[in-house]
DSSP file (Angstrom, degrees, kcal/mol; ACC not computed):
  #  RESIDUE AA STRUCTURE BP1 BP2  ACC     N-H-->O    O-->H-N    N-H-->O    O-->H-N    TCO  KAPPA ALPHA  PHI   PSI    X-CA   Y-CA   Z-CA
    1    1 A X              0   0    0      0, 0.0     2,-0.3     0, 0.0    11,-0.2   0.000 360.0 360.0 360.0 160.6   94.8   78.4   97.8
    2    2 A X  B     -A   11   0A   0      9,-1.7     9,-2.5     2,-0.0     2,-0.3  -0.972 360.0-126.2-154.9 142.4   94.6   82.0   98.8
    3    3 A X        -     0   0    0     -2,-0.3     2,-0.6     7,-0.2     7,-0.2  -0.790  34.7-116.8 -96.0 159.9   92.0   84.4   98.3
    4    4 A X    >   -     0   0    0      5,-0.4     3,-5.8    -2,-0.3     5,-0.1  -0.922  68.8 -48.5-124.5 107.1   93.2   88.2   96.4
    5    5 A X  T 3  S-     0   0    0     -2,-0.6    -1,-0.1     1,-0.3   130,-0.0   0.669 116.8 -46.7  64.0   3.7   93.1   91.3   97.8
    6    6 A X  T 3  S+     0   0    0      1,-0.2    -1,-0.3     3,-0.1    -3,-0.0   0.236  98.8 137.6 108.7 -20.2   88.9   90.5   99.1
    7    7 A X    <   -     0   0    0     -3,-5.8    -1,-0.2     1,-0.1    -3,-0.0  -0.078  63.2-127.2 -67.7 173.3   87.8   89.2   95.7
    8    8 A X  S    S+     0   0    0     -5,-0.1    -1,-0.1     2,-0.1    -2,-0.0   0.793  78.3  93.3 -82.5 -41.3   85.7   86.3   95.8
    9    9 A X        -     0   0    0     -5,-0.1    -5,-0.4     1,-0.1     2,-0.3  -0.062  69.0-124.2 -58.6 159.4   87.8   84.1   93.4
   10   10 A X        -     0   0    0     -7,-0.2     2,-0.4    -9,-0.0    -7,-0.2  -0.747  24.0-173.5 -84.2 149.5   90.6   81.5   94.4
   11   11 A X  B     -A    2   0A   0     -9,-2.5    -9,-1.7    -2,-0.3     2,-0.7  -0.958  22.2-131.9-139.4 167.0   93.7   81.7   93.1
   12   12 A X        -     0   0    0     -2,-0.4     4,-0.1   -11,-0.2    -2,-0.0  -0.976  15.2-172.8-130.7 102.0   96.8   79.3   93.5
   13   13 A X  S >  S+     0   0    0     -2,-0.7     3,-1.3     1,-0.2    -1,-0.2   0.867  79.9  53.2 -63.8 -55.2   99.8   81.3   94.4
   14   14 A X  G >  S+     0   0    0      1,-0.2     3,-3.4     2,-0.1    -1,-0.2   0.832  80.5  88.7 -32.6 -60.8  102.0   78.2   93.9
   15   15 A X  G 3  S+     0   0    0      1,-0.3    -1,-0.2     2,-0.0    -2,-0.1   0.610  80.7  51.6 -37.2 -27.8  101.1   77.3   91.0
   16   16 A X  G <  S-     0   0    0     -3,-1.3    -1,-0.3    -4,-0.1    -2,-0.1   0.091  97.8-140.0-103.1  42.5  103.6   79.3   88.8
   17   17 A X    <   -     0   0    0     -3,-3.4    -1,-0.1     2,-0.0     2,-0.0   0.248  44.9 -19.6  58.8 155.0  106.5   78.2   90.7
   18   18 A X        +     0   0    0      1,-0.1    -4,-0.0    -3,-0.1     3,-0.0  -0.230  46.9 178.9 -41.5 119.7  109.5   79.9   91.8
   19   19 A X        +     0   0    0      2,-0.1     2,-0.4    -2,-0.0    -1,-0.1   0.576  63.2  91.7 -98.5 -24.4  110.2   83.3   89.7
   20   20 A X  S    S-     0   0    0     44,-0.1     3,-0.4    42,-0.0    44,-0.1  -0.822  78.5-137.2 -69.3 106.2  113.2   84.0   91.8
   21   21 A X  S    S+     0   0    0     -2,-0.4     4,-0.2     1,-0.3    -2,-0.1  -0.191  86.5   7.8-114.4 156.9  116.5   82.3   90.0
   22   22 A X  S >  S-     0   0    0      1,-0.1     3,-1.5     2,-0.1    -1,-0.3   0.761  72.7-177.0  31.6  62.2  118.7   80.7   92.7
   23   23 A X  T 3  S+     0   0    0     -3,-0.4    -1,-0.1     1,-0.2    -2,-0.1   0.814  84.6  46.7 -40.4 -53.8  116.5   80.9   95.6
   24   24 A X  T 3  S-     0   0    0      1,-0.1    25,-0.8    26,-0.1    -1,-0.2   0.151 107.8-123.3-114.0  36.4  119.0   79.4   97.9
   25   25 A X    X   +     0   0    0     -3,-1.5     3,-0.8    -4,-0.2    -2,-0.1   0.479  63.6 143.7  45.3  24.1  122.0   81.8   96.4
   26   26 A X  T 3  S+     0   0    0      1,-0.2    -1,-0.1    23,-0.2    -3,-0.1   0.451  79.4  48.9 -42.7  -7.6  124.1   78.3   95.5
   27   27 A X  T 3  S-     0   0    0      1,-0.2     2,-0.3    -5,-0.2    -1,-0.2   0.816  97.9-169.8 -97.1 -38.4  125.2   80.6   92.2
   28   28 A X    <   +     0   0    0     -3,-0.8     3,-0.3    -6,-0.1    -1,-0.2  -0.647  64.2   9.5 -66.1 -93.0  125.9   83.1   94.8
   29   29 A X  S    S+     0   0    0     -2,-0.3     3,-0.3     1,-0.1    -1,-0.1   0.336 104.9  88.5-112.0  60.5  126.5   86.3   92.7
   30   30 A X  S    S+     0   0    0      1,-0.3     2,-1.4    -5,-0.1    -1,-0.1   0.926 108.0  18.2 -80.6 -57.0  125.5   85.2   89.3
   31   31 A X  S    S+     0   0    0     -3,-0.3    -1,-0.3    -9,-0.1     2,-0.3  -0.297 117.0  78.5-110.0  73.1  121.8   86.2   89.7
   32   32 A X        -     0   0    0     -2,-1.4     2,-0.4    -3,-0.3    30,-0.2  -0.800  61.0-149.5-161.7 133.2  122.2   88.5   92.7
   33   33 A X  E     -B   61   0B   0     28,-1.2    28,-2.4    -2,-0.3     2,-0.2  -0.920  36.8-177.6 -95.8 118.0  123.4   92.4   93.1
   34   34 A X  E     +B   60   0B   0     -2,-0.4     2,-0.3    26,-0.2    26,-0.2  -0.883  20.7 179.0-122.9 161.1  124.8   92.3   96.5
   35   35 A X  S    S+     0   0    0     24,-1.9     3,-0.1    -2,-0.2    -2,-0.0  -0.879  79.3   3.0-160.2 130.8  126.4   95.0   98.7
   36   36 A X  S    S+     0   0    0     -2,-0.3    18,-1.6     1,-0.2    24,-0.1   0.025 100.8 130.5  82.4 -41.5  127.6   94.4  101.9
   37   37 A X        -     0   0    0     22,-0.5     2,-0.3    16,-0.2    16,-0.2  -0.083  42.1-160.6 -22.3 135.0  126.9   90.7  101.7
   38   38 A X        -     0   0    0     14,-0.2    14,-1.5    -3,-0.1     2,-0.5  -0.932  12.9-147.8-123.2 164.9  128.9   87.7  102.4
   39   39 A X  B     +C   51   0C   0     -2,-0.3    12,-0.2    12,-0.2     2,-0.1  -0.983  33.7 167.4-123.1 138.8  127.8   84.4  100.8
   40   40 A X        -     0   0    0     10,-1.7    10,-0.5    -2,-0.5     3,-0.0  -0.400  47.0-131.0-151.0-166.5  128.8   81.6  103.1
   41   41 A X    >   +     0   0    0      8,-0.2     3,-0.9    -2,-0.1     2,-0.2   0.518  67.8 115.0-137.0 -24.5  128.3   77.9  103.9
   42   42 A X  T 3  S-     0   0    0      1,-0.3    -2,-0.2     8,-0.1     8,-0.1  -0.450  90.1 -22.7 -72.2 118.1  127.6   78.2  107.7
   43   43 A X  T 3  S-     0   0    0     -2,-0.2    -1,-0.3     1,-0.1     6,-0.1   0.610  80.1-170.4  44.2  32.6  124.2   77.2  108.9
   44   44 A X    <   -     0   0    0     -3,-0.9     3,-0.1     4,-0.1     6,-0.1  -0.284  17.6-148.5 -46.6 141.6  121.8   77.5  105.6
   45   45 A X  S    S+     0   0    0      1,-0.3     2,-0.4     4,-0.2    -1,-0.1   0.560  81.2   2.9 -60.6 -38.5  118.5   77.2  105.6
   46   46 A X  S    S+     0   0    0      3,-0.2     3,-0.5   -22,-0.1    -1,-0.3  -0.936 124.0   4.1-152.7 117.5  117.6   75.9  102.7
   47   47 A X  S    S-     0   0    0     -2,-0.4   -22,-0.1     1,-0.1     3,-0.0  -0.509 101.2 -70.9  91.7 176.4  120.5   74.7  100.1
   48   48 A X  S    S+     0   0    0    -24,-0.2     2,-0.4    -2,-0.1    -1,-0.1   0.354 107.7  71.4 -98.7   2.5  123.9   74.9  100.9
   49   49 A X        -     0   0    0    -25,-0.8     2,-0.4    -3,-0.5    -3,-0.2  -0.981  51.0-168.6-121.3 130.3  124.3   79.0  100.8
   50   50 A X        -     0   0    0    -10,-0.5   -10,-1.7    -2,-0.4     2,-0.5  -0.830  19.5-129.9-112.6 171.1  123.3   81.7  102.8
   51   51 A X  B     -C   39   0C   0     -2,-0.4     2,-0.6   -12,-0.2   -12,-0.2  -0.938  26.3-171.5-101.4 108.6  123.2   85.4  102.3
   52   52 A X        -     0   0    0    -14,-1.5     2,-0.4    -2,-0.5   -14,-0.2  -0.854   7.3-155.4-122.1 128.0  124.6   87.0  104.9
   53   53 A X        -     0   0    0     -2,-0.6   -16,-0.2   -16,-0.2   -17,-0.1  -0.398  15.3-137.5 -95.0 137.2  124.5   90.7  105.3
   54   54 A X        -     0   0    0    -18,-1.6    -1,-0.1    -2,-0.4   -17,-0.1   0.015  35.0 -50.8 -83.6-165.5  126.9   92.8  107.3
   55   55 A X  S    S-     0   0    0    -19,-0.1    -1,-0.1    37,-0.0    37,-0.0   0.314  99.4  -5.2 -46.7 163.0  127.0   95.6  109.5
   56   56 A X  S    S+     0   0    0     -3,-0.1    37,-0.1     2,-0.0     0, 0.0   0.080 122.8   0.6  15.6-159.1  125.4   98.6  108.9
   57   57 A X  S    S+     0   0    0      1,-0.0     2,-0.2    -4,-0.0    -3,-0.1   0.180  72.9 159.3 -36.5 128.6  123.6   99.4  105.4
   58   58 A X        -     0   0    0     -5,-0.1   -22,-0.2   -22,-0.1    -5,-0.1  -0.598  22.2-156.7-159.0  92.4  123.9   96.0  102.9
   59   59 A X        -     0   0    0     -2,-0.2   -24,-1.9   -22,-0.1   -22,-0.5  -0.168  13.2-171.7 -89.7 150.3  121.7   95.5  100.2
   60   60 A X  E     +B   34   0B   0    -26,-0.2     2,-0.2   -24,-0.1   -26,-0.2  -0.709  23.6 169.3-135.6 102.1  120.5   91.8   98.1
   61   61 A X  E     -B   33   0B   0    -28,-2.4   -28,-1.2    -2,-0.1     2,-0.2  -0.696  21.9-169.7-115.4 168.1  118.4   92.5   95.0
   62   62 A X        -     0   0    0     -2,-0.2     2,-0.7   -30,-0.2   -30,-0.1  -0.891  18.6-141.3-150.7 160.7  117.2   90.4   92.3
   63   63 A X        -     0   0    0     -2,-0.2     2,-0.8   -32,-0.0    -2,-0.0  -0.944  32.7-171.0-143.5 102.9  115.4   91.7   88.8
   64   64 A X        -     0   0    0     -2,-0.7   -44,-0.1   -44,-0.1   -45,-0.0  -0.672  22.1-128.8-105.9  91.3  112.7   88.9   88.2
   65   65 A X        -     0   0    0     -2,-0.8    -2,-0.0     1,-0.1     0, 0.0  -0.110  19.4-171.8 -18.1 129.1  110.7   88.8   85.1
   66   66 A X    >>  +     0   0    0      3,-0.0     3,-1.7     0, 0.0     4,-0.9   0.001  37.8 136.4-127.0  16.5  106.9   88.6   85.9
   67   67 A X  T 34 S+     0   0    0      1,-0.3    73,-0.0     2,-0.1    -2,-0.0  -0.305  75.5  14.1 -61.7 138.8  105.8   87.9   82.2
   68   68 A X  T 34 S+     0   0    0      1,-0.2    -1,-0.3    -2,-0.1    -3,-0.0   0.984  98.2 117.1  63.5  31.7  103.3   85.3   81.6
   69   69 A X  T <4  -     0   0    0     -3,-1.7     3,-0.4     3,-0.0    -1,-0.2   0.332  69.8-138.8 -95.7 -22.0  102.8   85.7   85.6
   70   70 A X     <  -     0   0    0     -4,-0.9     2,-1.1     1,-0.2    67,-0.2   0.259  31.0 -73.6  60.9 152.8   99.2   86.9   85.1
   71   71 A X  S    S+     0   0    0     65,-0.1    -1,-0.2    68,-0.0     2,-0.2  -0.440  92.9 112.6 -85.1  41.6   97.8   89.8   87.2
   72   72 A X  S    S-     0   0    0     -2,-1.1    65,-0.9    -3,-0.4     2,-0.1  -0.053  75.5 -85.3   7.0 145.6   97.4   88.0   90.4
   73   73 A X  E     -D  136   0D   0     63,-0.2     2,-0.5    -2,-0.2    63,-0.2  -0.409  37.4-137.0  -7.2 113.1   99.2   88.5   93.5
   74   74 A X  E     -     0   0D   0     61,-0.6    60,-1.9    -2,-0.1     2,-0.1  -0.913  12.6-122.2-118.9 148.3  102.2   86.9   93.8
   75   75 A X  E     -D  133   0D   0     -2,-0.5     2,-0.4    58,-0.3    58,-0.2  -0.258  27.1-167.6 -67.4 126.8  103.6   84.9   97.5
   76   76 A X  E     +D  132   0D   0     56,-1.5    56,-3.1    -2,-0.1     2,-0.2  -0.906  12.9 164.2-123.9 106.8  106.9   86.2   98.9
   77   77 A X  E     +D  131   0D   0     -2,-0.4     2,-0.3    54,-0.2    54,-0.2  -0.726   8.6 167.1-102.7 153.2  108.7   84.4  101.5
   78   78 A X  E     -D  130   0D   0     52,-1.8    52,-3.6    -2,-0.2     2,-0.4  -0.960  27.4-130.6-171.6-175.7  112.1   84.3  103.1
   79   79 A X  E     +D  129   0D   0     -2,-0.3     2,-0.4    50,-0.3    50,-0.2  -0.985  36.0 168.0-131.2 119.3  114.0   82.8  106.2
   80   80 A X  E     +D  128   0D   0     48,-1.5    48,-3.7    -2,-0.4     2,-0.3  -0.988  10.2 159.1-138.3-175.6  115.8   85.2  107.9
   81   81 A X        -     0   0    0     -2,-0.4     2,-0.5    46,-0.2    43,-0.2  -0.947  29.8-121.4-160.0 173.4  117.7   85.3  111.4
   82   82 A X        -     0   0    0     41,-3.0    10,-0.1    -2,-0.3    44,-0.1  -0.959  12.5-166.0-152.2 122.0  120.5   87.4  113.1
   83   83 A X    >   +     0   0    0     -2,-0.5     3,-0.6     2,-0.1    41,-0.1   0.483  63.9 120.9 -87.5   7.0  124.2   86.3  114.8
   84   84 A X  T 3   +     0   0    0      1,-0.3     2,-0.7    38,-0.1     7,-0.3   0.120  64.5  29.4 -87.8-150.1  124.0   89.9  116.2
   85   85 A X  T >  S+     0   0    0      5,-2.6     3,-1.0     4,-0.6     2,-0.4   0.499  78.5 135.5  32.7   5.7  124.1   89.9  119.9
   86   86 A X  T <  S+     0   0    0     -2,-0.7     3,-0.2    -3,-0.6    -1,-0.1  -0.810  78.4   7.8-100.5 141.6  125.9   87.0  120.6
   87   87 A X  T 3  S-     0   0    0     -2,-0.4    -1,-0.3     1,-0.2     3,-0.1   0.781 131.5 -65.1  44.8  44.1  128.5   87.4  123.2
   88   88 A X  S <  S+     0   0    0     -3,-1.0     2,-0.6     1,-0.2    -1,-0.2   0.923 102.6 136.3  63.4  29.3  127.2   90.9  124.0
   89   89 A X        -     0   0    0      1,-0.2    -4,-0.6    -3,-0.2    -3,-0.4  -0.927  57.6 -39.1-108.5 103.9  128.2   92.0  120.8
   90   90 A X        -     0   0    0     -2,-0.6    -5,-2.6    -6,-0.2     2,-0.5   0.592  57.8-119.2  76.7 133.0  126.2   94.3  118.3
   91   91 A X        -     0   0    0     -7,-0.3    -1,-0.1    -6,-0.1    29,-0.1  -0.975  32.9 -88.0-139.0 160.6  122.2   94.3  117.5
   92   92 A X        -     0   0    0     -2,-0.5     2,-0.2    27,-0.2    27,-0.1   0.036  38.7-123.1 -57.0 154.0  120.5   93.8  114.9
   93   93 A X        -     0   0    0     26,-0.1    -1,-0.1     1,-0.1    29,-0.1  -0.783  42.5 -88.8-115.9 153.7  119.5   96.6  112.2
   94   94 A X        -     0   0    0     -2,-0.2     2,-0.6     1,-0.1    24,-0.2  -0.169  54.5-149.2 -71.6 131.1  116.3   97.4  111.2
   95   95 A X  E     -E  117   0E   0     22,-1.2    22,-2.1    23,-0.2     2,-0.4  -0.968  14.6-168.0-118.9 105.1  115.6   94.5  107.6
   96   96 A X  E     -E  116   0E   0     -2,-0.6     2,-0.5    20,-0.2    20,-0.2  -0.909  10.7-162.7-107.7 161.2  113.6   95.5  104.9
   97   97 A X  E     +E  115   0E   0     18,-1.1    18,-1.3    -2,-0.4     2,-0.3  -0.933  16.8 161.7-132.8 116.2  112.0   93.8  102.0
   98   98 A X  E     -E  114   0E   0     -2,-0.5     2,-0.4    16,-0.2    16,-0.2  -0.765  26.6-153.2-133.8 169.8  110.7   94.9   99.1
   99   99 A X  E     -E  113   0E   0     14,-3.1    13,-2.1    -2,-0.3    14,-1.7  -0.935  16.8-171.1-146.3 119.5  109.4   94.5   95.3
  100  100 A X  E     -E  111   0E   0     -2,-0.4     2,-0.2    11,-0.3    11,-0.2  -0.829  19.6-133.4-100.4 149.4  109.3   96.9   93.0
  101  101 A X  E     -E  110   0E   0      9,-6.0     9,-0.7    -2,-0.5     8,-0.6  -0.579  26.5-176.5 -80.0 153.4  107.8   96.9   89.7
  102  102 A X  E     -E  108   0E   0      6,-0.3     6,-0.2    -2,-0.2     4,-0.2  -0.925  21.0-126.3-162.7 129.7  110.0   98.3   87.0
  103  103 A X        -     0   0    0      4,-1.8     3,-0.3    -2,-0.5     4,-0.1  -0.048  55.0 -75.7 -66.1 179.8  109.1   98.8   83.1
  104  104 A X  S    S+     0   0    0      1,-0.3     2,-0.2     2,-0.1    -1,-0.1   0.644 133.4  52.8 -68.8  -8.9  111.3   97.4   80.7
  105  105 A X  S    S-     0   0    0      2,-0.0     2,-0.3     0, 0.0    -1,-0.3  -0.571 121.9-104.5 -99.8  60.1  114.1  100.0   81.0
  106  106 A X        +     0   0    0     -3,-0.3     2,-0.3    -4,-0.2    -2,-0.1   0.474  66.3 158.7   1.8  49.2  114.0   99.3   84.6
  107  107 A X        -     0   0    0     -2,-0.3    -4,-1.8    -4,-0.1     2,-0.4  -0.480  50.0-120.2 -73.2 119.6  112.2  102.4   85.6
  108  108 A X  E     +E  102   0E   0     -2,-0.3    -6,-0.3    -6,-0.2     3,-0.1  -0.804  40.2 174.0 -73.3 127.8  110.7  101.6   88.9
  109  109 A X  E     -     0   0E   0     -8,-0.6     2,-0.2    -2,-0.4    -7,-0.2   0.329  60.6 -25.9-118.7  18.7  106.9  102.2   88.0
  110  110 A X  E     -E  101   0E   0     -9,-0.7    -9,-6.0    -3,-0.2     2,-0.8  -0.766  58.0 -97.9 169.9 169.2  105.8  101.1   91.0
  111  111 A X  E     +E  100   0E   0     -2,-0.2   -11,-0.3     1,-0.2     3,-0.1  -0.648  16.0 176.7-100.8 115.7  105.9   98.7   94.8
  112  112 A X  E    S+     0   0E   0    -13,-2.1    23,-2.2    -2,-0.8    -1,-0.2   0.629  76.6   7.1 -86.7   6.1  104.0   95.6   94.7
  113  113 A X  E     -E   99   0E   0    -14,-1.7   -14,-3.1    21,-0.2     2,-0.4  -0.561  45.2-179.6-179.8 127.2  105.6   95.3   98.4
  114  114 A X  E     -E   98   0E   0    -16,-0.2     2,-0.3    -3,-0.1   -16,-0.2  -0.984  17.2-168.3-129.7 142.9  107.5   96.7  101.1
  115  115 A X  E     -E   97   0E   0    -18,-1.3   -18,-1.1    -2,-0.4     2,-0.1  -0.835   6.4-159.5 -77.4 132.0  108.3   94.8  104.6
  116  116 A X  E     -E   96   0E   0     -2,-0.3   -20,-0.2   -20,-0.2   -22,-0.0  -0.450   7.5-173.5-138.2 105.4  109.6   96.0  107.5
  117  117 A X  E     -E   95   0E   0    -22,-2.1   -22,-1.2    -2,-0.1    -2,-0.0  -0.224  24.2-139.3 -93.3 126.6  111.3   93.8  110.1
  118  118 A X    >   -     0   0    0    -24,-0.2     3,-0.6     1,-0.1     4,-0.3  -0.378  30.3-111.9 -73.5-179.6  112.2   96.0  113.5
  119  119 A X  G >  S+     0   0    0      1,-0.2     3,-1.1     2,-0.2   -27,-0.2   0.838 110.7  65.8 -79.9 -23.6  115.6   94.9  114.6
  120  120 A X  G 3  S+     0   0    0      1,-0.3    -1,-0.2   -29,-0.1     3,-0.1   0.414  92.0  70.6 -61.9  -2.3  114.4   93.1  118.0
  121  121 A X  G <  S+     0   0    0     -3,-0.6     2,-0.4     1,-0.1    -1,-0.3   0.741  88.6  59.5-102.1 -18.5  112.6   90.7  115.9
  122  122 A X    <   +     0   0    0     -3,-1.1   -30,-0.2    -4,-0.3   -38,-0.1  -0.927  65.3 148.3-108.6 122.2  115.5   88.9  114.5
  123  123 A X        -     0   0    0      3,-0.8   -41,-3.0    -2,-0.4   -39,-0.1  -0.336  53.5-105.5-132.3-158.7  117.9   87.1  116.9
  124  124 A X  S    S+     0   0    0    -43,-0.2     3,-0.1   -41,-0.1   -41,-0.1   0.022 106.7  73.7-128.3  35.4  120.0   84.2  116.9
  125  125 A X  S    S+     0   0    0      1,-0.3     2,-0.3   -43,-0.0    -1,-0.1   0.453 106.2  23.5-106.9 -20.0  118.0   82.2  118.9
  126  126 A X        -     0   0    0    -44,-0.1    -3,-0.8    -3,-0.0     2,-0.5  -0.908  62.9-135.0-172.9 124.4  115.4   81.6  116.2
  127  127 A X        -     0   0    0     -2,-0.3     2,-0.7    -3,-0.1   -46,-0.2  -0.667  27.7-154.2 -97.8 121.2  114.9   81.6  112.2
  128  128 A X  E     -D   80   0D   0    -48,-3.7   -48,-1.5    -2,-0.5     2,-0.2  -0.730   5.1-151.1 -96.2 120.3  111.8   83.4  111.0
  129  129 A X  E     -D   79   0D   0     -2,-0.7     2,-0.4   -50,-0.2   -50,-0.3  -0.667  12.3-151.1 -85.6 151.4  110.3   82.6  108.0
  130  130 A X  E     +D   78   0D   0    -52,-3.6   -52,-1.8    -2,-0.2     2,-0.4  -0.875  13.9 179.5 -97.8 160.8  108.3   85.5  106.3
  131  131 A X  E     +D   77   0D   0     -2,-0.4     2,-0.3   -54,-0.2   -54,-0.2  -0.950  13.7 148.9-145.8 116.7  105.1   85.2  103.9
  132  132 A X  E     -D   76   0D   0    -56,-3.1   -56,-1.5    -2,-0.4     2,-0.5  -0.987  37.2-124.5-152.0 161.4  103.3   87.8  102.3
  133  133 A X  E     -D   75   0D   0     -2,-0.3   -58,-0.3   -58,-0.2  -128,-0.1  -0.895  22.1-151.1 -67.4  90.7  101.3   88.7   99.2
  134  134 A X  E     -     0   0D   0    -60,-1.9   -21,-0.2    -2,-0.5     3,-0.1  -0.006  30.8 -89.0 -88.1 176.3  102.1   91.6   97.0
  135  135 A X  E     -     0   0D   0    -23,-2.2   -61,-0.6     1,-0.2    -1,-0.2  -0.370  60.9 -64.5 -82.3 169.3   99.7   93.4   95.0
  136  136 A X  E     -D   73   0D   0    -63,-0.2     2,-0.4   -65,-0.1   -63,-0.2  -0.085  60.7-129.7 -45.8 135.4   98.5   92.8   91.6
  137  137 A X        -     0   0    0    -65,-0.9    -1,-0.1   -67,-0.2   -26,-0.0  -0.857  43.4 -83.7 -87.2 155.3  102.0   93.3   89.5
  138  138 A X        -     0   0    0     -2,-0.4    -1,-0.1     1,-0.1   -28,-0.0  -0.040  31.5-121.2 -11.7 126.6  101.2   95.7   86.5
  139  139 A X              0   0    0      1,-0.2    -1,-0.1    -3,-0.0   -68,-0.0   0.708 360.0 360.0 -79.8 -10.0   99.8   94.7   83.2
  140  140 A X              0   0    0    -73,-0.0    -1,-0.2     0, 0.0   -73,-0.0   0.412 360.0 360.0-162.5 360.0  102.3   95.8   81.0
């Protein structure tokens, strides 16, 4: 259980399950807009696919329905880590993560969350998971 945002109530973030379609990209890019991406078999986390995003700018998005989510907060996680440095090679670029909200013509009307990972935090020494809370999504 998790408390929202200061209120007094509990809420159970868990409870409605996964919203995210292939989680552990095993479709790879049936429910994913990738750029810059590779989808691979080498060292997953979770599944048998990882995402791995190349060298400079590389985008992964997903457009997740949050009907019948109910205005709560909803829990965001992901695993990530970085092969860059190894052998003296490269460092890591600056990772962000975000959620927008977006009306039904997929009009961004607003960001229930933005992350931002510096590049020194991700190595290849160690996979970090993240977890965070977004704001209330939008009632309609």
């Amino acid at each position: 259980m998790a408390y929202s945002n200061g209120c007094d109530r509990k809420i159970n973030l868990l409870a409605r399950g996964n919203l995210v379609q292939d989680p552990s990209f095993e479709s790879q890019y049936y429910y994913w807009q990738a750029a810059n991406v590779l989808f691979t078999n080498s060292s997953p986390y979770e599944g048998a696919i990882q995402a791995r995003l190349g060298p400079g700018v590389a985008s992964l998005a997903q457009n997740v329905s949050v009907k019948g989510a109910g205005d709560s907060p909803l829990f965001f996680s992901f695993n990530a880590f970085s092969t860059a440095g190894l052998n003296g090679i490269g460092s890591a670029g600056i990772l962000i993560a975000e959620i927008l909200w977006l009306d039904d013509n997929y009009n961004t009307i607003g960001t229930g969350l933005r992350m931002l990972v510096p590049g020194d935090r991700l190595n290849q020494t160690a996979r970090i998971t993240f977890f965070a809370q977004t704001d209330r999504p939008p009632t309609n």
